[in-house]
PyMOL Python script that loads the backbone (N, CA, C, O; Angstrom):
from pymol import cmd

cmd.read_pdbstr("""\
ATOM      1  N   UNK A   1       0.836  -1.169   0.000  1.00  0.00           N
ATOM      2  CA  UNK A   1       0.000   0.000   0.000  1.00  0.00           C
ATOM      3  C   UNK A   1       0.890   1.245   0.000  1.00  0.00           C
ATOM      4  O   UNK A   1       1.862   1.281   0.754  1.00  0.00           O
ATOM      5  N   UNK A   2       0.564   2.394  -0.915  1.00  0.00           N
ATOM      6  CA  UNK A   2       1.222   3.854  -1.111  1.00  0.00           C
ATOM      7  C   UNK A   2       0.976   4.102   0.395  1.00  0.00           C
ATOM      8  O   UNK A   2       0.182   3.397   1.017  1.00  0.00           O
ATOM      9  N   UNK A   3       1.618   5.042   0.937  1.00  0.00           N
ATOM     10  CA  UNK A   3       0.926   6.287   1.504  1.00  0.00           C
ATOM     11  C   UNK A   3       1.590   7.463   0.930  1.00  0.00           C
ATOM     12  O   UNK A   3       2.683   7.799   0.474  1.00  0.00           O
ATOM     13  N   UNK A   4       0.707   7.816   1.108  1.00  0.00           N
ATOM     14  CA  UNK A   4       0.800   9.658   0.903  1.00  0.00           C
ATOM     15  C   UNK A   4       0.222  10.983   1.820  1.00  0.00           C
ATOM     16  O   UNK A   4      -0.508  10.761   2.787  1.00  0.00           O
ATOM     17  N   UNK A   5       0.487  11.948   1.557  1.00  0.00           N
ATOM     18  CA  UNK A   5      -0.421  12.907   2.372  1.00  0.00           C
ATOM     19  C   UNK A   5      -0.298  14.260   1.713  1.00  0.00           C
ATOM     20  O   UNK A   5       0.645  14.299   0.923  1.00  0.00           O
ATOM     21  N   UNK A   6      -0.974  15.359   1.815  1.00  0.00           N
ATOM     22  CA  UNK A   6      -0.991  16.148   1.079  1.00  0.00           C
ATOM     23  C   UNK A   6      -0.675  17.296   2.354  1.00  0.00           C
ATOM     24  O   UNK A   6      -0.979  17.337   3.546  1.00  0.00           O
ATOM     25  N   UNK A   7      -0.134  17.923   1.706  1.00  0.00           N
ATOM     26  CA  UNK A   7       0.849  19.183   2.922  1.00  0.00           C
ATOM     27  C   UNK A   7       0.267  20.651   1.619  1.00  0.00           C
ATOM     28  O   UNK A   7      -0.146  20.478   0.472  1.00  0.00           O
ATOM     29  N   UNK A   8       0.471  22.103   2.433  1.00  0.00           N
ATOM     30  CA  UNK A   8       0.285  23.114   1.816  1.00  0.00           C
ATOM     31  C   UNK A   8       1.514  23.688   1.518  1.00  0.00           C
ATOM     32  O   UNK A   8       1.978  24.234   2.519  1.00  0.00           O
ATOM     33  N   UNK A   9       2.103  23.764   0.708  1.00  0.00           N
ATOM     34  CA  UNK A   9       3.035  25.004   0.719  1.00  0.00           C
ATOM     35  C   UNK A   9       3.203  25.852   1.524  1.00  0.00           C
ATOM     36  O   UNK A   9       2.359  26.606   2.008  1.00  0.00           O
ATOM     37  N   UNK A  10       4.487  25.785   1.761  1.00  0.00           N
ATOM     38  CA  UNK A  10       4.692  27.370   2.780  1.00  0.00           C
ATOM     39  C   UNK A  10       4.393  28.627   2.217  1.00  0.00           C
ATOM     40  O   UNK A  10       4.339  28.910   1.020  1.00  0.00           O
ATOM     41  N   UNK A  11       4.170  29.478   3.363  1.00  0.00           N
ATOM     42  CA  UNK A  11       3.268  30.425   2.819  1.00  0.00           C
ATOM     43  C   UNK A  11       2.007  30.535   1.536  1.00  0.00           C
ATOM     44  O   UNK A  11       1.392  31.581   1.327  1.00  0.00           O
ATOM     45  N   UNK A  12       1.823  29.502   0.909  1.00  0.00           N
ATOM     46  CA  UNK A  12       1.134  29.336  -0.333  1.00  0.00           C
ATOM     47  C   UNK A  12      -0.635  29.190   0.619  1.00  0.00           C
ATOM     48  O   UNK A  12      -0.780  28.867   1.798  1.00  0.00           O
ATOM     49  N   UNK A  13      -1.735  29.548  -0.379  1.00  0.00           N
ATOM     50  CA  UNK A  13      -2.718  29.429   0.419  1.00  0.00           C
ATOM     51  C   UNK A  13      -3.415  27.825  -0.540  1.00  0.00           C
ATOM     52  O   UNK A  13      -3.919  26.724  -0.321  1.00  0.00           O
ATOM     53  N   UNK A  14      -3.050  28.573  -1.465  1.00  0.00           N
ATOM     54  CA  UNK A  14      -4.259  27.647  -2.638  1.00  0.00           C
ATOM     55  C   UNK A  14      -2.935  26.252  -3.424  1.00  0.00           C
ATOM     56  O   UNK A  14      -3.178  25.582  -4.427  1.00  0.00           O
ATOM     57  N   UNK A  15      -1.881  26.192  -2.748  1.00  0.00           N
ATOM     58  CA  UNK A  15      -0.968  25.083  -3.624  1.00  0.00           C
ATOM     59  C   UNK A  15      -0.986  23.711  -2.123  1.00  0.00           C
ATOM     60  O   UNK A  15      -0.451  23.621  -1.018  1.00  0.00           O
ATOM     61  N   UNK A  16      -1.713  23.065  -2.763  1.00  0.00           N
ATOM     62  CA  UNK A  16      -1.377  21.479  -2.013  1.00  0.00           C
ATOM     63  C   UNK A  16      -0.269  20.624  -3.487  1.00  0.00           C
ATOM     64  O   UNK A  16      -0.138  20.700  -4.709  1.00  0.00           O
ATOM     65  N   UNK A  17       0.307  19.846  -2.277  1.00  0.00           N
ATOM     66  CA  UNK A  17       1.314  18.720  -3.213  1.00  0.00           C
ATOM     67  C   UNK A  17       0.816  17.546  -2.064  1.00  0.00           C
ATOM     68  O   UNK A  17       0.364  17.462  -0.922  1.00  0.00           O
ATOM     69  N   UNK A  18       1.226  16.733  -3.191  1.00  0.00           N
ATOM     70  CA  UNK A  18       0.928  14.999  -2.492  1.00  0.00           C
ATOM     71  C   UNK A  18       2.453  14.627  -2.749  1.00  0.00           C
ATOM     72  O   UNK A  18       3.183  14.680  -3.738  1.00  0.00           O
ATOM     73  N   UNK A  19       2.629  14.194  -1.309  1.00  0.00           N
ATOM     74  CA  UNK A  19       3.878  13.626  -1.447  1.00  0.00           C
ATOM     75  C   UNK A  19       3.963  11.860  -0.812  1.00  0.00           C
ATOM     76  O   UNK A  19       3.693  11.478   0.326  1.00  0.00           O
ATOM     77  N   UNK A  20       4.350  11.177  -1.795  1.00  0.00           N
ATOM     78  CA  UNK A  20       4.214   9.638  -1.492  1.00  0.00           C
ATOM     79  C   UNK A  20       5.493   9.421  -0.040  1.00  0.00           C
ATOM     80  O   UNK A  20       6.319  10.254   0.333  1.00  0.00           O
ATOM     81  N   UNK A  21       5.357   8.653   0.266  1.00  0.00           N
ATOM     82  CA  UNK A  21       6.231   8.140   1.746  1.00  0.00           C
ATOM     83  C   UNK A  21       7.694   7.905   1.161  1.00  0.00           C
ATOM     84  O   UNK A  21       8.754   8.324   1.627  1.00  0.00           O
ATOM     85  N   UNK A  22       7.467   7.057  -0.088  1.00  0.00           N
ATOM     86  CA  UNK A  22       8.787   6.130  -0.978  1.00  0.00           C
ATOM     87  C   UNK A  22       9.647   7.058  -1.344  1.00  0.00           C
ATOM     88  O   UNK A  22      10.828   6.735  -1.475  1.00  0.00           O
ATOM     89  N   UNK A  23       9.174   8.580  -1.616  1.00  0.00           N
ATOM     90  CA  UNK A  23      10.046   9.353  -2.469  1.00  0.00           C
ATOM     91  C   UNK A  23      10.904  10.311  -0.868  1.00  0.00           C
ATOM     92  O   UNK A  23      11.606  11.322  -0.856  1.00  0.00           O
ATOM     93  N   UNK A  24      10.460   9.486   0.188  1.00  0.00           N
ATOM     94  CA  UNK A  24      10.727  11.123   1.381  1.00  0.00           C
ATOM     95  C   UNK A  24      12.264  10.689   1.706  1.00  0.00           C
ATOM     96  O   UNK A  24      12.259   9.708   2.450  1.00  0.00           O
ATOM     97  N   UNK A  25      13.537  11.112   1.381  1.00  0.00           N
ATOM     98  CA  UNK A  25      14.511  11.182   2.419  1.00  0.00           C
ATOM     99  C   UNK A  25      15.010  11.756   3.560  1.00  0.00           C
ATOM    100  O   UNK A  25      15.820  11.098   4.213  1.00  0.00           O
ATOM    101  N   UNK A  26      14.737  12.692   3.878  1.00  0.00           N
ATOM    102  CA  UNK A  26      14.853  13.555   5.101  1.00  0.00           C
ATOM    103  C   UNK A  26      13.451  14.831   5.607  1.00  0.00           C
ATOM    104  O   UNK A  26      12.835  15.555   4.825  1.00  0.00           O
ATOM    105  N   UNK A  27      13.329  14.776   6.674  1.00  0.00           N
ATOM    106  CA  UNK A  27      11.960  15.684   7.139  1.00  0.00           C
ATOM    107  C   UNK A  27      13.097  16.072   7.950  1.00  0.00           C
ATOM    108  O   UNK A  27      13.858  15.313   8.550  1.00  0.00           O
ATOM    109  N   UNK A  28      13.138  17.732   7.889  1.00  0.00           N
ATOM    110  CA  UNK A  28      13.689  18.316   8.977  1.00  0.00           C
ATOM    111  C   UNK A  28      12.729  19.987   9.452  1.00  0.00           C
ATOM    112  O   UNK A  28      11.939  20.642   8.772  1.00  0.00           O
ATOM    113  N   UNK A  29      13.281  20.232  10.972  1.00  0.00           N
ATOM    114  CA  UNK A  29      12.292  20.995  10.983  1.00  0.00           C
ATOM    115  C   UNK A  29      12.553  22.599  10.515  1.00  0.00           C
ATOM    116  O   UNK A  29      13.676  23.014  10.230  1.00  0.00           O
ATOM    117  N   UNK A  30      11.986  22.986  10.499  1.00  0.00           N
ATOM    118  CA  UNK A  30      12.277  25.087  10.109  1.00  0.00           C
ATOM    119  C   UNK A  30      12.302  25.496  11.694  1.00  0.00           C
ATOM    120  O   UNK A  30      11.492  25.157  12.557  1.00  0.00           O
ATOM    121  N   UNK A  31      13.728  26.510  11.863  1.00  0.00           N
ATOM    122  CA  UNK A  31      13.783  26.876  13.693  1.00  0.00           C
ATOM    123  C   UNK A  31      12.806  27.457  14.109  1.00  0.00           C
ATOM    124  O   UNK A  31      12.227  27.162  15.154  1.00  0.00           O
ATOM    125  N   UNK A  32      12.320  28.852  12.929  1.00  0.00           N
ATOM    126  CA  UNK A  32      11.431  29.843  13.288  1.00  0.00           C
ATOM    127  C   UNK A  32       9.993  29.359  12.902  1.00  0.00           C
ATOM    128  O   UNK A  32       9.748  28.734  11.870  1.00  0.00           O
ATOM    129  N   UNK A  33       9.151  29.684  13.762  1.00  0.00           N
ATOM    130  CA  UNK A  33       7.655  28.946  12.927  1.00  0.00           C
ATOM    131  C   UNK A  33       7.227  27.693  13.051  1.00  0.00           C
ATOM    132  O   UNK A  33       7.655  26.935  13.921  1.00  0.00           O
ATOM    133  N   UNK A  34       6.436  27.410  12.277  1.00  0.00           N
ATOM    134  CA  UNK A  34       5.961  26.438  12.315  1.00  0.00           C
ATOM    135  C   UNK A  34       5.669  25.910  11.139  1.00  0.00           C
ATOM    136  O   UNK A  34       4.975  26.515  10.321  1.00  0.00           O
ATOM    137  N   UNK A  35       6.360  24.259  10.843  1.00  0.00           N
ATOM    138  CA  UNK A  35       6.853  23.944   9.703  1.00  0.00           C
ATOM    139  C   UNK A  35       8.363  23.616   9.342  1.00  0.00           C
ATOM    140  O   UNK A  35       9.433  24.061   9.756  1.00  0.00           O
ATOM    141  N   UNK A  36       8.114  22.933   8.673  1.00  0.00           N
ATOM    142  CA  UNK A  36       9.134  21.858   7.835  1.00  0.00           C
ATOM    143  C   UNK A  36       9.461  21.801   6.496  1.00  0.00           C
ATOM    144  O   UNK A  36       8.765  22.238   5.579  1.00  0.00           O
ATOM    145  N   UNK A  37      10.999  21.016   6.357  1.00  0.00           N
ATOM    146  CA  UNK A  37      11.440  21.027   5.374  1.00  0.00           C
ATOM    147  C   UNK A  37      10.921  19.392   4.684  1.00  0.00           C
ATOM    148  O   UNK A  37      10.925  18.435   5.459  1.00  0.00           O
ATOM    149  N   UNK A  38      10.633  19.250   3.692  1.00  0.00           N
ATOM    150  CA  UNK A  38      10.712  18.014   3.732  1.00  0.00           C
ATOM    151  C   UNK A  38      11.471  17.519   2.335  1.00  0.00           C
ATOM    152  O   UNK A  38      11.071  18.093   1.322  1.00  0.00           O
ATOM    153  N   UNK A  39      12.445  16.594   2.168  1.00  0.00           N
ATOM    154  CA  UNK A  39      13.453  16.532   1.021  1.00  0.00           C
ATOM    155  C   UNK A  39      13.297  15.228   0.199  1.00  0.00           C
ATOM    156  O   UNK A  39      13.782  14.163   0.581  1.00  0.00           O
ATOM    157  N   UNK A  40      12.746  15.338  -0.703  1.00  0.00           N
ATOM    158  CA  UNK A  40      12.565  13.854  -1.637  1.00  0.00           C
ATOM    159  C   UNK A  40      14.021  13.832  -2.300  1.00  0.00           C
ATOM    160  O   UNK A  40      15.035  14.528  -2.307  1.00  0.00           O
ATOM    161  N   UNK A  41      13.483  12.470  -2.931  1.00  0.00           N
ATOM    162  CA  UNK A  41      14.614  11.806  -3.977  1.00  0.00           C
ATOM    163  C   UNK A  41      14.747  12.584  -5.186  1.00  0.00           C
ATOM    164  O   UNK A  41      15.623  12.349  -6.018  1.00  0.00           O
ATOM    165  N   UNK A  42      13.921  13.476  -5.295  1.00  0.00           N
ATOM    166  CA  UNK A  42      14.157  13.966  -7.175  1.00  0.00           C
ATOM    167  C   UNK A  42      15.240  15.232  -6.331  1.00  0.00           C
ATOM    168  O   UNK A  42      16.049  15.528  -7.210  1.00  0.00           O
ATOM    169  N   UNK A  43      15.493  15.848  -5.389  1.00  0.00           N
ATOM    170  CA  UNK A  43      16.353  16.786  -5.029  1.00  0.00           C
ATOM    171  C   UNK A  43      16.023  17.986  -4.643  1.00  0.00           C
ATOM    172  O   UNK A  43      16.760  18.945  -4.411  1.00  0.00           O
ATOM    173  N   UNK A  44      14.376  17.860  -4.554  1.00  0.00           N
ATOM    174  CA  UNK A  44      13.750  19.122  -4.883  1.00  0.00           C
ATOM    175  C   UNK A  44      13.400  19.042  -3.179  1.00  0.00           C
ATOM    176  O   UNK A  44      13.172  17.962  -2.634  1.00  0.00           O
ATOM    177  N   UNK A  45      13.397  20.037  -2.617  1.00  0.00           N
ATOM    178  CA  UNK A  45      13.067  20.777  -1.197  1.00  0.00           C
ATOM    179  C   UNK A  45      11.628  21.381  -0.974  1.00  0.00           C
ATOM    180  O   UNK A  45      11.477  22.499  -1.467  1.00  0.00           O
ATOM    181  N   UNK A  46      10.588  20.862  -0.346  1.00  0.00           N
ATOM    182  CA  UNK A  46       9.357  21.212  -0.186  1.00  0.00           C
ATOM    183  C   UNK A  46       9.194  21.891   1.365  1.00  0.00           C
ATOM    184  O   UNK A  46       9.167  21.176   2.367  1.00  0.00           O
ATOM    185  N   UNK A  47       9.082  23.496   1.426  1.00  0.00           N
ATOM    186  CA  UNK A  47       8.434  23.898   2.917  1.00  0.00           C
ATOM    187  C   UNK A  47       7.019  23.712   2.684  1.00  0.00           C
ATOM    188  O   UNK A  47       6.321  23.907   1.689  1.00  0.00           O
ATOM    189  N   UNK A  48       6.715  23.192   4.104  1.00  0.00           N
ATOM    190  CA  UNK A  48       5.218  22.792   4.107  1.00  0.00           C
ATOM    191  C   UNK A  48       4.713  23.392   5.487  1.00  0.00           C
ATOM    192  O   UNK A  48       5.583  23.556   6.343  1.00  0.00           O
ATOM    193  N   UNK A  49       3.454  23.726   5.791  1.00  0.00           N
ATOM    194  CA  UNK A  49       3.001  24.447   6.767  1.00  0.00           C
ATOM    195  C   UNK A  49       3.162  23.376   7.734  1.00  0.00           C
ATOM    196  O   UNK A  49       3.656  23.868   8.749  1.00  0.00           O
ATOM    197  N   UNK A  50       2.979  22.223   7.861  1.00  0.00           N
ATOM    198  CA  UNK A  50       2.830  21.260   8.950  1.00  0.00           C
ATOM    199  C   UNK A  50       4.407  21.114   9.598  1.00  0.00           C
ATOM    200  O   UNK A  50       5.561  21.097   9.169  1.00  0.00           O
ATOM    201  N   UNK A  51       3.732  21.025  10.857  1.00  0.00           N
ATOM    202  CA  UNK A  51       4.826  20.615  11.940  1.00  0.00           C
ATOM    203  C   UNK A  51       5.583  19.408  11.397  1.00  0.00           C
ATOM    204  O   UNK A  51       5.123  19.006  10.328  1.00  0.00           O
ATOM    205  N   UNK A  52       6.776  18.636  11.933  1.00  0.00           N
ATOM    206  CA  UNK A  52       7.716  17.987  11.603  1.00  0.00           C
ATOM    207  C   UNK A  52       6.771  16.265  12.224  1.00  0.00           C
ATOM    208  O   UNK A  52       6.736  15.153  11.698  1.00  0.00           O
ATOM    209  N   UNK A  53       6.123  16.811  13.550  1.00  0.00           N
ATOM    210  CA  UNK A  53       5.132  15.555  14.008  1.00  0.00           C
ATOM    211  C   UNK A  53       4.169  15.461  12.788  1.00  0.00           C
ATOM    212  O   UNK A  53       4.118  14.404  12.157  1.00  0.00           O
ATOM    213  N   UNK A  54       3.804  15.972  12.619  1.00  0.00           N
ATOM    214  CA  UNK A  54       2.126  15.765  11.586  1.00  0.00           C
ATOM    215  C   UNK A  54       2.696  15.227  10.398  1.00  0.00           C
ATOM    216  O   UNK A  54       2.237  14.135  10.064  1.00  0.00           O
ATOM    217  N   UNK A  55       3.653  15.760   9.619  1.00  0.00           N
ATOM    218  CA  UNK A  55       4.550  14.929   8.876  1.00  0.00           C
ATOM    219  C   UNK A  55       4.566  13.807   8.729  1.00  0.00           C
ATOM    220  O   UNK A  55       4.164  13.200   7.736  1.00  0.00           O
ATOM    221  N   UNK A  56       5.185  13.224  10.013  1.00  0.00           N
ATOM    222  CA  UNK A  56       5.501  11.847  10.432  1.00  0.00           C
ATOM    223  C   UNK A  56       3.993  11.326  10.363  1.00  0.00           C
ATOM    224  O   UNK A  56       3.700  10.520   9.480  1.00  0.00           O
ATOM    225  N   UNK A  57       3.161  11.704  11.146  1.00  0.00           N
ATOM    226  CA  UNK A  57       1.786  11.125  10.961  1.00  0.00           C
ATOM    227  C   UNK A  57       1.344  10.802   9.739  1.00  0.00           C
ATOM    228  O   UNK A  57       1.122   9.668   9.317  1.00  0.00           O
ATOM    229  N   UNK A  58       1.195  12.040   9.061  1.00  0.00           N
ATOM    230  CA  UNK A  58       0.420  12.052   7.958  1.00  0.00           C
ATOM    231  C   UNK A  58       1.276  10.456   6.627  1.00  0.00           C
ATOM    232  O   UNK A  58       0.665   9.479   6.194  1.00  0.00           O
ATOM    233  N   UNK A  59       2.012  10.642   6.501  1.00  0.00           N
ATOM    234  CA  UNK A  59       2.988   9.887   5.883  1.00  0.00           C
ATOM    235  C   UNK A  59       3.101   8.065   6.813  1.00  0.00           C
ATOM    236  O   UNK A  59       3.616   7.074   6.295  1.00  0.00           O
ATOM    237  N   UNK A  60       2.574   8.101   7.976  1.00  0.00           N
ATOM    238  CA  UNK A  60       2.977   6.719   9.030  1.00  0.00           C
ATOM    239  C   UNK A  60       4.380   6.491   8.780  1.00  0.00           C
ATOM    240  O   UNK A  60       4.687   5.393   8.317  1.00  0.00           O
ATOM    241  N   UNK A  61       5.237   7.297   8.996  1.00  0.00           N
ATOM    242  CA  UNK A  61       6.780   7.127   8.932  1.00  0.00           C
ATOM    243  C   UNK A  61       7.196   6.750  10.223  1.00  0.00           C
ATOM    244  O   UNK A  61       8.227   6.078  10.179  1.00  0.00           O
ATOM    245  N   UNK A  62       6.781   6.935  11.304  1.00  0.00           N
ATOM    246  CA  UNK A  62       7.185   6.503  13.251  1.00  0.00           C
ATOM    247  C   UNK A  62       6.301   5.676  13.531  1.00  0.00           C
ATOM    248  O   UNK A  62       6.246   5.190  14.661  1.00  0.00           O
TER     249      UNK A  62
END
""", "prot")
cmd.dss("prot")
cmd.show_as("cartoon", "prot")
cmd.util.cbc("prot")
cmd.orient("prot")
């Protein structure tokens, strides 16, 4: 079974991305704020409004 979860763009109001579990190599968090980095395999760097926990949730990565 995929999982996936759909996160908002940082600062973005109206951009959701679906990001599959398979493609995630590193979730790290942003110091200021609230929100995360999250880093797939294609190289590309996604800030997403969700905390670094909800992340993990959303995805069942812990």
């Amino acid at each position: 079974m995929i999982h996936s979860g759909t996160f908002k763009l940082w600062g973005q109001k109206l951009i959701n991305v679906i990001i599959y579990k398979e493609d995630v190599l590193k979730i790290s968090p942003i110091k200021k704020g609230r929100g995360c980095i999250i880093y797939l395999k294609n190289k590309v760097p996604y800030q997403v409004n969700e905390s670094e926990r909800e992340v993990y949730r959303k995805l069942n990565l812990a």
